[in-house]
N, C-alpha and C positions, 0 to 999 in steps of 0.2 A: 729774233730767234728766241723760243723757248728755253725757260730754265733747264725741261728737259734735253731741249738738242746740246745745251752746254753740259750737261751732266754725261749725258751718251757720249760726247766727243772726248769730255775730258777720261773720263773712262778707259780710254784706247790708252792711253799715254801711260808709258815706264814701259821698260821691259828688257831685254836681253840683244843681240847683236845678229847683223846679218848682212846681206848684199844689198847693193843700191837703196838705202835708206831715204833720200829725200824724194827718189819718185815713188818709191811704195808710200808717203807720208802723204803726198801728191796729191795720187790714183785714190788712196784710202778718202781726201778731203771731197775727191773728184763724184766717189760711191754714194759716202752719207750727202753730199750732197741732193746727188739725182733722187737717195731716196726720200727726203723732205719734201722736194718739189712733189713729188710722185704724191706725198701724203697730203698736199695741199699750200709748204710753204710758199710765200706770197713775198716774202725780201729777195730784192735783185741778187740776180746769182754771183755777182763779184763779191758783194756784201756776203751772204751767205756762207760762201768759202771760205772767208777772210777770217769771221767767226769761229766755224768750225775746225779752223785754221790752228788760230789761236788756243781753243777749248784743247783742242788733240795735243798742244805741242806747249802747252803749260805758258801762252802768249810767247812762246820765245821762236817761232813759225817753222816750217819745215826744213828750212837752209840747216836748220841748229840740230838737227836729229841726224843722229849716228850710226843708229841699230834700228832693224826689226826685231820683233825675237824670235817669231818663228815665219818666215815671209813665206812659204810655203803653206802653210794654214792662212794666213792672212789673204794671199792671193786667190788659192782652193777651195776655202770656208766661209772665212770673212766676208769676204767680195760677193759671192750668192747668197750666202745667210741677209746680207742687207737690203741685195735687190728685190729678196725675196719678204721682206721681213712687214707683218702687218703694219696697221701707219696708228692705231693702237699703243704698239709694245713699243716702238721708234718715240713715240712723241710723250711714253711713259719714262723713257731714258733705261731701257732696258739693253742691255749690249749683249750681242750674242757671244757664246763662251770663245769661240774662235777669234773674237775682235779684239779681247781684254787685253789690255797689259802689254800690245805689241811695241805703239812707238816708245823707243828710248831717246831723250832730248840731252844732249850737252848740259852738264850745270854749269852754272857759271858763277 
């Protein structure tokens, strides 16, 4: 995966609190995924997730994340802004405003 897909994922990460955090963390890994393939990624998709996994969740993976901040944005904005998002701006590590700063991770 790109430095960029690692920069866009890690991008997502920090942020404020909300409902069911490790499957919005999930579904979120599940999105940028689809949208990489979509732009041409070529690493198996278990690999790929894993990655993006990692990137989003500061390596500490989704289990470890406690909050969305805003899951209503994230699910309503986020989630279309990616499917939709050129493979251009994706593979430049550009995050859409609605993706920024959602997951919050456990410190530990």
């Amino acid at each position: 995966m790109s430095r960029a897909a690692l920069a866009l994922s890690g991008a997502l990460a920090l942020a404020g609190c909300q409902s069911r955090p490790v499957a919005a963390c999930m579904e979120t890994v599940d999105v940028l995924a689809d949208a990489f393939e979509r732009c041409g990624e070529t690493t198996p998709r278990a690999d790929l997730e894993a990655e993006i996994e990692a990137a989003a969740t500061m390596r500490m993976g989704c289990r470890s994340v406690v909050g969305i901040r805003d899951e209503r944005a994230l699910r309503r904005e986020c989630f279309p802004a990616l499917e939709a998002i050129d493979c251009a701006t994706l593979t430049g590590g550009a995050v859409p405003e609605p993706c920024r700063a959602q997951i919050l991770v456990r410190a530990e």
